[in-house]
Structures are given as structure tokens and as C-alpha cells.
C-alpha positions, 0 to 999 in steps of 0.5 A, a space after each residue: 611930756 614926762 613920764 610923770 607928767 603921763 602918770 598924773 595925766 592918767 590917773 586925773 583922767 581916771 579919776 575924773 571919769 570915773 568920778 563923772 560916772 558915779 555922780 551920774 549913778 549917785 542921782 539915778 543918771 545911766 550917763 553922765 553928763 557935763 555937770 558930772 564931769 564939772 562935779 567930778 572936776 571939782 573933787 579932783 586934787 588939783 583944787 583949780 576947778 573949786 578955786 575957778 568957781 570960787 572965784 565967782 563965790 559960788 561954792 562947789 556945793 552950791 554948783 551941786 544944789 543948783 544941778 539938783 535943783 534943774 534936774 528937779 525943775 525938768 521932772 518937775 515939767 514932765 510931772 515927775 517927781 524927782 528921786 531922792 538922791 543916795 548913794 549909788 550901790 553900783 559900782 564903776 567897774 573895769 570897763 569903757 567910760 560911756 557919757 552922754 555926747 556933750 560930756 565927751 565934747 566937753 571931755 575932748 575939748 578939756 584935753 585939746 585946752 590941756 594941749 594948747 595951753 602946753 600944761 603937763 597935765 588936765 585940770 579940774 580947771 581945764 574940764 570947766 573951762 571947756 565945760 562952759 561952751 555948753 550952751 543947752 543943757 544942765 550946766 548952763 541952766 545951774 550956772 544960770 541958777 547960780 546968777 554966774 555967766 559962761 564967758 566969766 567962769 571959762 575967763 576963772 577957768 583958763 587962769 587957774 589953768 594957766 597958774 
């Protein structure tokens, strides 16, 4: 790996992490979870996670009404009402990235795919993919919303990470 390539490494992981943290923030979540990771991946510069789901027509803000709508539906069940979303006036400061467990699988299986597949540095597209080993939780149950299948985004995921 070059060092440009640890550069741009470094600084997608940091802006994927910190992006992570403060979708997380942005909904009233201490942790981010692995729907924040997906919605942080979306955001990032390379394109290949938004072009993955594209694939599937499901837009990037169509993937973040379907989050909003299963967090909505888990209150809702527990006869809460949900909080009205608004930016975060917390700020993500210089300190460790802290994530629910499944966010730091999904994130540790991310960089292991970005390993094997041999690329110079992590994808939107590489966070995805790994994303939908997930079989419980918040992503799943968006995609489920979204009527778009696991096995058929991590197929989109893994060639956009490969182009």
C-alpha cells in the first residue's frame, strides 16, 4: 500500500467514523449503530455505496426515511413516541470512536473485505457489503422497508468495490 493510498485510507476512515457518530447524534443515538455507518458511507466522496443502492433504485434518502421510519416503529412498540430529528449541537470531539458492537463488526468486516479484495483503500461500497451480514437490527429491517434483499446489495456492493 502507498502512502497515498494510507493517506486516503486514513482519512475515509475518519470521515466515515466520524460521519457514523454524528448520524448517530443527529437522532438522539449515544452509539452509532450499523445504519449510521451505511448512512456515513453513503456521504463519503467515493460514490460506491450511493451507486451500489442505486443499483437497486433505492435512493441514499430513501435508505435514511426507511431508518427513520424503523426507529419510529421500535418506539412506537414500547409506547414511545419518537423525537423530532434536528441537528446535533454536540460536536464530535478528538477522542476513541465508541459504536454499538454490530457497528464495530460491520466496521472490522469492511476493512477485512478491503483487504482481500486487494484495494488500495475502504469504500462506501466495502462498509455496505459488509453492512448486510447483518441479520437483526435496524439496517435489515430498513432494507426489508425498502423491499431490497441482503444477498442482492452486498452482489451491488462487492462490484462497485471491485470497478
Amino acid at each position: 500500500m502507498s502512502i497515498r493510498d494510507k493517506v486516503a485510507d486514513a482519512t475515509t476512515i475518519s470521515a466515515l467514523l466520524t460521519g457514523a457518530e454524528q448520524e448517530a447524534l443527529a437522532v438522539g443515538d449515544e452509539l452509532p449503530g450499523v445504519e449510521h455507518l451505511v448512512l456515513a458511507a453513503l456521504g463519503l466522496p467515493d460514490g460506491t455505496a450511493a451507486t451500489a443502492f442505486g443499483r437497486l433504485g433505492v435512493s441514499p434518502d430513501a435508505f435514511r426515511t426507511a431508518v427513520a421510519q424503523v426507529h419510529a416503529e421500535a418506539l412506537a412498540t414500547v409506547g414511545v413516541a419518537a423525537p423530532d430529528a434536528g441537528p446535533s449541537v454536540r460536536r464530535v470531539g478528538p477522542r476513541s470512536f465508541r459504536a454499538s458492537a454490530t457497528a464495530d463488526e460491520t466496521f472490522r468486516n469492511a476493512t477485512a473485505l478491503k483487504q482481500d479484495s486487494g484495494a488500495g483503500r475502504l469504500l462506501g461500497a466495502h462498509v455496505v457489503a459488509a453492512a448486510c451480514e447483518q441479520e437483526r437490527g435496524t439496517f435489515p429491517r430498513a432494507l426489508q422497508a425498502l423491499n431490497v434483499g441482503r444477498a442482492e446489495l452486498r452482489a451491488a456492493a462487492v462490484t462497485e468495490a471491485r470497478r
